[in-house]
N, C-alpha and C positions, 0 to 999 in steps of 0.2 A: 092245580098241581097235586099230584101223587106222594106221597111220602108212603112208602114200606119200610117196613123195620128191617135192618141189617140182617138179622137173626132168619130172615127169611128166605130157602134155599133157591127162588127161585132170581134173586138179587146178585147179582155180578161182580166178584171183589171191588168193592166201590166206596164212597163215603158217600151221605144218606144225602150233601147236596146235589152230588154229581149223578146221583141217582133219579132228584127229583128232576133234574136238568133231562136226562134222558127218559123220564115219563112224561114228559112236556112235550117233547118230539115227539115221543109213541101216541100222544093225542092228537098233533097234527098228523101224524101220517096216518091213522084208524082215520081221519077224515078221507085224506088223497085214496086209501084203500074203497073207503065205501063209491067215492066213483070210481074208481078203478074196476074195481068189483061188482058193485049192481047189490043186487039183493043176495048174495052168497059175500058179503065182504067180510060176511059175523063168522062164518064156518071154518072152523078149524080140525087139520085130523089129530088122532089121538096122538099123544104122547110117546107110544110106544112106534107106532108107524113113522114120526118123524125122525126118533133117535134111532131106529133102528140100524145097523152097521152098512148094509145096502141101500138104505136112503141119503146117507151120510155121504158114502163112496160118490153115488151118483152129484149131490150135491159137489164133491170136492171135484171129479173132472169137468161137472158144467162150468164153475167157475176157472178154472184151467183153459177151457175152451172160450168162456168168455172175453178173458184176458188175452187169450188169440185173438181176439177180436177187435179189442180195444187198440193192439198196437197192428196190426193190419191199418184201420181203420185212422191211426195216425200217420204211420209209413204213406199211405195215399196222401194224409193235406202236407206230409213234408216233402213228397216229389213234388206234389203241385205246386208249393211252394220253390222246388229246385227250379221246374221246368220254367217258372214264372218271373223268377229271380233271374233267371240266365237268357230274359227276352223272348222266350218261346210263348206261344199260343196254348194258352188252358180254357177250354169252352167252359159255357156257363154249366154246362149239365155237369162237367166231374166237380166244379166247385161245389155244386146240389148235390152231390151224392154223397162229396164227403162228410158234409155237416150232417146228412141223412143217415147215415150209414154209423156216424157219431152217436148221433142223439138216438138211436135205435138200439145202441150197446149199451148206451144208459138206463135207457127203458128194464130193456131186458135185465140188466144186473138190477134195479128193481124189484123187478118180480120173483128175480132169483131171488131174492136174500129174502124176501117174503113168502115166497113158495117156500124155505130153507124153515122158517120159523113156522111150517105149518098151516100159511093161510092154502085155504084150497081155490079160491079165485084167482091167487097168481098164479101156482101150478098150472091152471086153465087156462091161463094168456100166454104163460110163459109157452108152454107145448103150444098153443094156435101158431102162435106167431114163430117159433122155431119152426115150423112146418111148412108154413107160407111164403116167409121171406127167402128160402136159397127159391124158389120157383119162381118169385115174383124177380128175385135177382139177375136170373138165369134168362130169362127172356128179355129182360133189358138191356144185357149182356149180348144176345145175340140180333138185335137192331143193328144192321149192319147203320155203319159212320157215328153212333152216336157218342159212344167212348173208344180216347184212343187203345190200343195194344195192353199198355204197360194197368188201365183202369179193367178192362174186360179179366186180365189176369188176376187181377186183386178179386172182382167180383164172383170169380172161379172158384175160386180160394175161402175166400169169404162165406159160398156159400155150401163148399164140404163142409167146414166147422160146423156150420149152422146144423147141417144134417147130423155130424156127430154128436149135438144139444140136443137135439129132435130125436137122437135115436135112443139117449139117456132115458130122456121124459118119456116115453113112449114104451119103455121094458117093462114086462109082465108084474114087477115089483113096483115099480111109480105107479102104474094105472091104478094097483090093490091100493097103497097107500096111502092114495089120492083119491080114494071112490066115492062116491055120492055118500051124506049119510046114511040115508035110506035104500040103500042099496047092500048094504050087510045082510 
């Protein structure tokens, strides 16, 4: 466990247990980051690229966008839920997609909130995978019988947002403030 002194500006109105409480997580999660991350889990960009006012913005609509997503991605298990409650027929695939499509928003807000403090290997996941899933979405979507109407409509949906994350991550200002180190 971590103990920093209060006095210390980069310590969060806090008291010094509550603190050592949340460097205890930040060591479990430096572990999840190093596989998450590979061999870039240690890189972080500067200070000033992180706080910058356009890294910030970008941050505040991905999580805006994210949050589209989160209740998208519940609105789906409570129709399934309706359709399911009221006797109807819900195939095994929309039950799989909901949980999928769940545990994928989790991920991602993840690597947001970690891409958010600078690491530059979630930046990396985060943008892959904003970029892959409305495509991987979109074709799955267009299977004809495999989800009904009201599912393909979500997945529509589901994967503009995603493109609207993708398109954040992807602005001439994330790329700079995300660059390799040695790329400066």
């Amino acid at each position: 466990m971590i103990l920093i002194a209060i006095s210390d500006p980069a310590v969060p109105c806090c008291g010094p247990l509550l603190y050592a409480g949340v460097m205890t997580w930040e060591s479990l999660l430096l572990r999840i980051d190093r596989i998450a991350g590979g061999r870039q889990a240690g890189i972080r960009i500067p200070e000033s690229a992180r706080t910058h006012p356009k890294t910030r913005r970008a941050f505040r609509w991905i999580w805006w966008l994210l949050g589209a997503e989160v209740l998208l991605g519940v609105s789906a298990v409570v129709i399934a839920v309706a359709i399911a409650g009221s006797g109807g027929a819900v195939p095994f695939m929309v039950w799989m997609r909901t949980i999928v499509v769940l545990g994928m928003t989790v991920t991602l807000g993840y690597f947001a909130w970690r891409a958010m403090l600078g690491w530059r290997w979630a930046y990396q996941r985060l943008r892959l995978f904003a970029q892959i899933f409305p495509i991987i979405t979109l074709v799955m979507a267009a299977i004809p019988g495999l989800y009904p109407a009201w599912m393909i409509t979500e997945q529509i949906i589901f994967s503009l947002v995603m493109i609207g994350i993708a398109d954040f991550l992807t602005s001439d200002h994330m790329r700079t403030a995300f660059q390799r180190p040695d790329a400066e």
